[in-house]
N, C-alpha and C positions, 0 to 999 in steps of 0.2 A: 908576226904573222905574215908580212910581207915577204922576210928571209924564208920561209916556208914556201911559199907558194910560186917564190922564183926557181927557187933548187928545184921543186917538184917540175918547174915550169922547161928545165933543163933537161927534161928525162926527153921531152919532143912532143909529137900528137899523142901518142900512146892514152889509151884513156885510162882514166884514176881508177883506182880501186878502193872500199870502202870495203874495212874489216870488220863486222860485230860481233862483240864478244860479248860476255855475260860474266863481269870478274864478280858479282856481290851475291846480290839474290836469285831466285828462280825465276823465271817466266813464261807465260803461258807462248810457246811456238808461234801461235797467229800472229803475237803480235811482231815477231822477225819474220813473218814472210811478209807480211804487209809494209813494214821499215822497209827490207830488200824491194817491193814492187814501186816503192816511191821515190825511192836512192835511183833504183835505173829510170825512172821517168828522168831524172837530173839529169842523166850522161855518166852513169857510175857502175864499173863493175862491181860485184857484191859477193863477196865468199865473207865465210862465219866458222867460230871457233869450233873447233872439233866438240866439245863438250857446251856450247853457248846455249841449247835446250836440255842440260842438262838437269836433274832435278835430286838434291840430296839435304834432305831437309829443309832446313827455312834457303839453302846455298843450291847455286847453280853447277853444281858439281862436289868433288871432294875440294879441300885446300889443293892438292897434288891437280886435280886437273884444269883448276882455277890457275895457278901459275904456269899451267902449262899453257893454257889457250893465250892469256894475257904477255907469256914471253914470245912465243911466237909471233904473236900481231906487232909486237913491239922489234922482233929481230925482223921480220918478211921485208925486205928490201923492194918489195912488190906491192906492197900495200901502202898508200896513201894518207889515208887515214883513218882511225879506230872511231867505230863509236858503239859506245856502250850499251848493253840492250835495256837494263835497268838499276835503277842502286839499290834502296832495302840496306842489308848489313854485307860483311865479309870482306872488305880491302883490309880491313886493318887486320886483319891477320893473315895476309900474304905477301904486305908494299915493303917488308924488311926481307923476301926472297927475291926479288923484283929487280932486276941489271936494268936501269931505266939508258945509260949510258949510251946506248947504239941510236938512242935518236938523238942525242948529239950530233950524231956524223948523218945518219940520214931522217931528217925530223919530217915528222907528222902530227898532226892535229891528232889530238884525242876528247870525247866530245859524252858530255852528258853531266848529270848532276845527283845531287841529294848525297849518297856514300859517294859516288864520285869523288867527291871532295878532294877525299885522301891522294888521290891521282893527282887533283892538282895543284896541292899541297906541294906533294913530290918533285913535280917539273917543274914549281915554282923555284924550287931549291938550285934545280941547274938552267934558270932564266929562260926556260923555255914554253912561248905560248897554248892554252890548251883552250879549249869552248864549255862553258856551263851553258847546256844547251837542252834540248827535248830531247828523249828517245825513242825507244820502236813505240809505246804505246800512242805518242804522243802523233809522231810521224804517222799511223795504221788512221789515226781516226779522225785527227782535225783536217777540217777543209784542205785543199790544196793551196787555196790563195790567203791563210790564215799566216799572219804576221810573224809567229813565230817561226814556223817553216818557210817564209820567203824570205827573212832574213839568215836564217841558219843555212839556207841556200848559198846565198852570197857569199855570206860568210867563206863558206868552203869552196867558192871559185874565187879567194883571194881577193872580192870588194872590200873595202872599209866600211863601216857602218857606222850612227853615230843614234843617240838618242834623243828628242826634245820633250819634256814633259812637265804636265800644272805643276803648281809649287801644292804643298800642306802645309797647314797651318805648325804642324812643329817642326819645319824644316828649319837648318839655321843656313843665313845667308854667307857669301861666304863663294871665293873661288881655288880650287887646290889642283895640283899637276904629283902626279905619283902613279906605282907600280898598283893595277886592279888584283887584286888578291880575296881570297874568301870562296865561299861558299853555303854551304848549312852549320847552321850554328853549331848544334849540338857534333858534330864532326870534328868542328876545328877544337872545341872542347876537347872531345876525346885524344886530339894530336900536339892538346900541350905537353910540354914538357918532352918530348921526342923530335928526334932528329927533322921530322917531316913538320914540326910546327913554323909557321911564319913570323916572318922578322918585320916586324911594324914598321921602322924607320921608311919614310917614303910610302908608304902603304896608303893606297884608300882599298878601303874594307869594306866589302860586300856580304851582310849575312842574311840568310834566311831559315825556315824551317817550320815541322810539319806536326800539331798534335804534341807541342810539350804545355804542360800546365804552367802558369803566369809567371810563378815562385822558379821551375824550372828553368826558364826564362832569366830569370831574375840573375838567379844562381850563379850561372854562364855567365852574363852581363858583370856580376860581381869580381868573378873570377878574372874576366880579362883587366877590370878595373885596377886590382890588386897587384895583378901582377905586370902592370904598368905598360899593357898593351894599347890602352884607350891613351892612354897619354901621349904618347908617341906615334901615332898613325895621323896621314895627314887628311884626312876625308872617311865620310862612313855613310854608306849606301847601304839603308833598311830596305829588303825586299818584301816579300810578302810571308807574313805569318801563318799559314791555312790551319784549319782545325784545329788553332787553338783556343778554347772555350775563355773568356774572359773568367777571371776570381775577383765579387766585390771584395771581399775579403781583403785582398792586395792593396785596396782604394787608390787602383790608378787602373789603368790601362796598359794592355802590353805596350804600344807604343808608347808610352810614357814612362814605363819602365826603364825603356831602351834610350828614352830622350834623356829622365835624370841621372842616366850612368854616365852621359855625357856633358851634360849641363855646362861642367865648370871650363870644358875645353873651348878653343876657340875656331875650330877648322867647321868648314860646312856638312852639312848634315842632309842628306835625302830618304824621305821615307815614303813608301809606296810604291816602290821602284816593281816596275811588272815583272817579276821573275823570282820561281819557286816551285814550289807545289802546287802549280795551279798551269790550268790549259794555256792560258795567255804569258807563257813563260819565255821573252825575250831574249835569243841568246847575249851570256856578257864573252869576251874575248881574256881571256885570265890573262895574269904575268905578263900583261903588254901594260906599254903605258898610257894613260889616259888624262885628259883635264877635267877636271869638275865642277859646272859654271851653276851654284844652287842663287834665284834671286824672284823675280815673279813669277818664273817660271826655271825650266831647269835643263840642262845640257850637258850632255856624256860624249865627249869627243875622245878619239883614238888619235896619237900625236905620233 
């Protein structure tokens, strides 16, 4: 993030520009012009994807005009940085036409979450930082002095930021240094086994997500267990679960679910972490590295 913000920091005064696009779902327009009337309160120019209001079915455009908007934000050597107007569905079925490569040479933040993911999945793969962060609806209607947009502020003029937060009762204690990766669960699900899935080693895992039933949950949680991802990750940061209904049935709890898929490991454990599907969605800083300090309390430091 640092090496971002100095290259940008090289172009001179010139002010930043802030690209939103719309690669997943649809969106209702208000809520990009209210993202744009808040981005220029920051000090930010604002242009948007040619098709970013677009609306074609559950998709904010066709596939075709979805990788059109999403490669030019990505080639514009003019733009700073992207940020997405909403997730919903549709990266995954355009992040294999997708030349991520030009921001190697000239890199920018790219910023949002839920289908996000897949985005930063992708730049995770060429070690390059990206923001699971709020978008237009979130930016249009929370407060101005509302935490999660004064640190995604920051964030994007290049401060560090760091987290301190209670401990839970099922956290496990525990301090670990590794690359922050993840996202929504059910995302990283869908990108196993493909090019775009993440390589545990060194990994602290961040998941969350929105409205899957407990077993659903479950499933996932099994899945990475099996295929030897839980084994191998040095840290794992539980966000917040929204809207999903508890199952007695299950006779646990989602968080518990998520606690005994880990149980037998021994690296530390955060659960509650403020960031997901919910207003008070903290941005985390992706594919940087971070320490882990889980003990009476808890700490997310950017190294």
């Amino acid at each position: 993030m640092k090496d971002i913000a100095n290259k940008q920091a090289e172009s001179g005064d010139k002010k930043k520009t802030i690209r939103i696009i719309s690669p997943s779902g649809a969106i209702d327009g208000k809520y990009i012009d209210g993202a744009a009337q808040v981005l220029r309160t920051w000090g930010y120019d604002v242009s948007e994807g040619l098709h970013a209001r677009d609306r074609y079915g559950r998709f904010a455009g066709t596939s075709a005009d979805r990788i059109a908007d999403l490669q030019a934000a990505i080639n514009d050597t003019n733009t700073d940085i992207i940020l997405c107007s909403r997730g919903g569905y549709g990266l995954a079925q355009i992040i294999d036409k997708i030349n991520l490569t030009p921001l190697c040479r000239h890199p920018k933040l790219v910023c949002g979450f839920s289908d996000i993911t897949v985005l930063h999945s992708a730049l995770g793969k060429l070690g390059l930082p990206s923001v699971h962060s709020i978008m237009a609806k979130h930016l249009t209607e929370l407060p101005k002095d509302a935490e999660p947009k004064l640190q995604l502020q920051r964030i994007l003029q290049g401060g560090q930021t760091g987290y301190s937060l209670p401990a839970h009762r099922l956290n496990r204690q525990g301090m670990a240094q590794g690359i922050l990766r993840g996202g929504n669960l059910s995302v990283l699900y869908g990108l196993r086994g493909t090019p775009y899935d993440f390589q545990p080693e060194n990994t602290i895992l961040f998941i969350e997500d929105i409205a899957e039933k407990p077993y659903h949950i479950d499933r996932m949680m099994q899945n990475l267990k099996m295929g030897g991802i839980l084994q191998r990750i040095s840290g794992l940061i539980v966000g917040q679960f929204s809207d999903c209904e508890e199952d007695p049935l299950m006779m646990q709890s989602i968080e518990e679910i998520i606690f005994n898929a880990v149980k037998e490991y021994g690296y530390p454990v955060c659960f509650n972490f403020p960031a997901g599907h919910v207003a008070y969605n903290l941005p985390l800083v992706m594919n940087t590295k971070i320490r882990l300090d889980v003990g009476d309390s808890v700490a997310l430091t950017y190294l």
